[in-house]
N, C-alpha and C positions, 0 to 999 in steps of 0.2 A: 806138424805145425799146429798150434791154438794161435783162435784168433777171437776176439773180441768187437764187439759191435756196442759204439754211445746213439741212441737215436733219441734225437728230441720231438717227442707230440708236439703236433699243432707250432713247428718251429717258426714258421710265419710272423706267428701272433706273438710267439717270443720273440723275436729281433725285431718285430713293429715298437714292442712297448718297455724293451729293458733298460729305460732311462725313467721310464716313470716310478712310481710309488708302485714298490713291489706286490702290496695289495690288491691293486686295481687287477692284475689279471686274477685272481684270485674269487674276488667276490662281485666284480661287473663281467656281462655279456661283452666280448670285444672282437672286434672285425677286422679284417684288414682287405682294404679296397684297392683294385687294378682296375686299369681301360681306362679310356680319355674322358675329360667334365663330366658330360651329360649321361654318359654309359658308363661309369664306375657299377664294377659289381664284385660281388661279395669274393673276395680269391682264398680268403682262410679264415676259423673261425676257431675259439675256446671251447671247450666244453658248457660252460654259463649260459652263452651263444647257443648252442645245440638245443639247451633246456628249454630255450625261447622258441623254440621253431626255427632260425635260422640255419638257413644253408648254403653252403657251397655254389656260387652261380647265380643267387638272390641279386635285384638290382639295389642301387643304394637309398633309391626313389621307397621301394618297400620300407626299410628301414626310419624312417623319417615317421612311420606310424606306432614305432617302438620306443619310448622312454627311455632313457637311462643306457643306451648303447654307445659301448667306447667307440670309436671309429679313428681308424689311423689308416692314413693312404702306405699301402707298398713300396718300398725305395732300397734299391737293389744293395745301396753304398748302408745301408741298417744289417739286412741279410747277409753282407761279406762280412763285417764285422764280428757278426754273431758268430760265423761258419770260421774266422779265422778263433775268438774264444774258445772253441767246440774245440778245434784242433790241436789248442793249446793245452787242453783237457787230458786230447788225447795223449800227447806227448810227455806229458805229466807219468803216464804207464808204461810208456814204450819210445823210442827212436824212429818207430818205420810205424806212420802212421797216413793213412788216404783218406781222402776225400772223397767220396763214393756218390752224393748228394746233398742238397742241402738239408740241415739236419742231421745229418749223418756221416760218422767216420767208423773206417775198419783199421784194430788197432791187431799187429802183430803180435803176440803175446808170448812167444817162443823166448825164452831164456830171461823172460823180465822178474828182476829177481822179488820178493817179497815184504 
């Protein structure tokens, strides 16, 4: 059997921000925040993000001292969207395609023709 794997970097920050202007992930620092009001803290981050010293687990309170940082709260109904796209991706290659995580599908590649 061959099988195929799509994974998306940083899919978080991709399903956070893929209505906006496709640029902004590109050349802004951009975050995406989990936890309740006052404890929001950093759950995913871009590479732009990484250059700045942000990290993974950072509170949102930190952030507030950094200019120019996209910031988009987490919402699961963005991520399903994404993950349902992703899968339509997959299917695009194959019939017999899973959902493995978010971010990621394993596509069966056995007999798909060229």
């Amino acid at each position: 059997m061959l099988f195929g794997c799509i994974h998306i970097t940083d899919f978080p920050v991709h399903a956070a921000v893929r209505h906006d202007c496709p640029d902004i992930f590109k050349s802004n620092p951009v975050v995406v925040l989990d936890g309740p009001g006052s404890r929001q803290f950093i759950f995913a981050c871009n590479d732009a993000a990484r250059r700045e010293r942000i990290v993974v687990g950072m509170r949102k309170a930190q952030l507030q001292l950094l200019p120019g940082v996209v910031m988009r709260k987490r919402r699961s109904e963005d991520e399903a969207a994404a993950q349902a796209a992703l899968l339509d991706c997959g299917r695009g290659l194959s019939p017999i395609v899973e959902s493995t995580r978010l971010g990621e599908v394993i596509i069966d590649l056995s007999g798909a023709e060229r």
